[in-house]
C-alpha positions in Angstrom: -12.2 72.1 -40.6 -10.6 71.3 -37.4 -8.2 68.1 -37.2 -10.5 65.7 -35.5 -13.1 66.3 -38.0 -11.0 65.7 -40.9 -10.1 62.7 -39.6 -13.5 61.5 -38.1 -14.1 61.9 -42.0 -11.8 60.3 -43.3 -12.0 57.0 -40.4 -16.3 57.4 -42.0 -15.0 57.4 -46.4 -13.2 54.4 -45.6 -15.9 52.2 -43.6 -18.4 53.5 -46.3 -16.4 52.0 -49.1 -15.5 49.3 -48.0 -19.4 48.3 -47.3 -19.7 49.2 -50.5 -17.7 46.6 -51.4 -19.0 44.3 -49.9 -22.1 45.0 -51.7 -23.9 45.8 -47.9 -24.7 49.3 -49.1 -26.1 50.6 -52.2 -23.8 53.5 -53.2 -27.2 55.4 -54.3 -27.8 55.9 -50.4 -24.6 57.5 -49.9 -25.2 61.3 -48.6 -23.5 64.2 -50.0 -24.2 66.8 -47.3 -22.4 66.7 -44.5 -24.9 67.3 -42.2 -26.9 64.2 -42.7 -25.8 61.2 -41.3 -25.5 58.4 -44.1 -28.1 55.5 -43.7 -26.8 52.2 -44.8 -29.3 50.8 -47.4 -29.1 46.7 -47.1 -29.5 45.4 -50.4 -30.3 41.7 -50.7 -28.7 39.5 -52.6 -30.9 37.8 -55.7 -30.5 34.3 -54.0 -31.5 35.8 -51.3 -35.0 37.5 -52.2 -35.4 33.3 -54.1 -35.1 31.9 -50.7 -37.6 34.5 -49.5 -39.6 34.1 -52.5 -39.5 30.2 -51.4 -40.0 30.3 -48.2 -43.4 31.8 -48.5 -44.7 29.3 -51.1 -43.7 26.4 -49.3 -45.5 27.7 -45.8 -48.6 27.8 -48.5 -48.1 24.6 -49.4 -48.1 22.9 -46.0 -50.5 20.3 -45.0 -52.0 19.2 -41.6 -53.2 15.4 -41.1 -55.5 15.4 -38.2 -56.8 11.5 -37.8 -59.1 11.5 -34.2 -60.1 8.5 -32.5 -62.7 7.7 -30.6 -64.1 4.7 -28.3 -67.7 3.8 -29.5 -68.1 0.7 -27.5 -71.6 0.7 -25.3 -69.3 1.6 -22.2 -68.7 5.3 -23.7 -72.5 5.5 -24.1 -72.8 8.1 -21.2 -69.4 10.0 -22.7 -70.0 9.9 -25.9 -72.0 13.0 -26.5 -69.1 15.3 -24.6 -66.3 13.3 -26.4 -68.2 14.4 -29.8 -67.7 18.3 -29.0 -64.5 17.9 -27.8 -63.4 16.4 -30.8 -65.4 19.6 -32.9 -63.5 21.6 -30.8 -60.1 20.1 -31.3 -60.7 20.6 -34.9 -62.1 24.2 -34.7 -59.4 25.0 -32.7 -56.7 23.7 -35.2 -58.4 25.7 -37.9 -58.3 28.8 -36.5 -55.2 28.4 -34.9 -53.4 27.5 -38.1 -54.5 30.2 -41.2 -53.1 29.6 -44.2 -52.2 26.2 -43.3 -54.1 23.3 -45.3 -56.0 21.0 -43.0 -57.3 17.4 -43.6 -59.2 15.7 -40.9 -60.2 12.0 -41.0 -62.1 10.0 -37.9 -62.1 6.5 -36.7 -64.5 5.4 -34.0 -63.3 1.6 -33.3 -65.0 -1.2 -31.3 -64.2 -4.4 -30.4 -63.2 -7.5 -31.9 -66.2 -9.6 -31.9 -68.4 -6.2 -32.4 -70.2 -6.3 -36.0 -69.5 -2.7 -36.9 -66.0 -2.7 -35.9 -64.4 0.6 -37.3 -66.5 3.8 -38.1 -64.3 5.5 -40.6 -64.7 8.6 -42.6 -61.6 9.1 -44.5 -59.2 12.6 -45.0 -60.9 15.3 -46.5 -60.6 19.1 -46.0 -64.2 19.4 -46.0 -64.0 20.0 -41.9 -68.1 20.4 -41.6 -68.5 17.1 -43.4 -66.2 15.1 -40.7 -67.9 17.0 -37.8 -71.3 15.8 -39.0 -69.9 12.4 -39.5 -68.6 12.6 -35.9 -72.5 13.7 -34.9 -73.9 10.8 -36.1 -71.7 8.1 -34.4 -73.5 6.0 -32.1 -72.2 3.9 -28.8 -72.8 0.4 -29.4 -71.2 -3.2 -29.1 -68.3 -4.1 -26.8 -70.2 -6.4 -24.4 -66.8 -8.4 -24.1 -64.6 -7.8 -20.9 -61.1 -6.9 -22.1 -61.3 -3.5 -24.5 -59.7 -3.6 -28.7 -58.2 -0.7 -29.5 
């Protein structure tokens, strides 16, 4: 063994144990032949692998309110069918853009003041079809006043 090798050795023991130490190797990954190069095994901590462990459960457990609104005074009358499959869309669009993530979707369609049916509501549920059928059957009517409620 020439000098530079023993020493290039000896420089490569001491970095290894002290990693070891520092519990950032396992000493079961440590190589006894000398030809292979020794692969550092990272071994997480228990804390860390419960932070892990947490992380995931809490991204499951994430919730996304999605309240639309929507004009349905007699003035949208001649938007109101294109605002309807935007709004489908939005929510379409949420869904699959989102997996794993819980969605609620709620509507309002308002009106004015004065107007008899004022609000159109159909409150938060996941059920996404049911809100989109809701949405379907909302009509344009009312706000024959000048200045506009919302």
């Amino acid at each position: 063994m020439t000098r530079t090798t023993k020493k290039a050795t000896t420089v490569a023991t001491k970095a290894t144990t002290k990693a070891i130490k520092k519990d950032e190797i396992s000493p079961d990954t440590i190589s006894t032949n000398k030809k292979k190069p020794v692969e550092p095994k990272v071994v997480k901590s228990a804390k860390a692998k419960k932070a892990e462990l947490k992380k995931d459960q809490d991204d499951t457990n994430k919730t996304l309110d999605l309240c639309l609104l929507m004009d349905c005074t007699s003035s949208m009358s001649s938007w109101i069918a294109r605002s309807k499959d935007t709004l489908k869309e939005i929510i379409d669009q949420i869904k699959s853009g989102n997996k794993g993530l819980k969605i609620r979707v709620a509507f309002v369609g308002y009106r004015d003041i004065k107007d008899t049916e004022r609000f159109t509501i159909q409150e938060f549920t996941d059920d996404v079809d049911k809100v989109k059928n809701f949405i379907s059957k909302t009509k344009a009517d009312g706000g024959a006043d000048m200045p506009e409620d919302v």
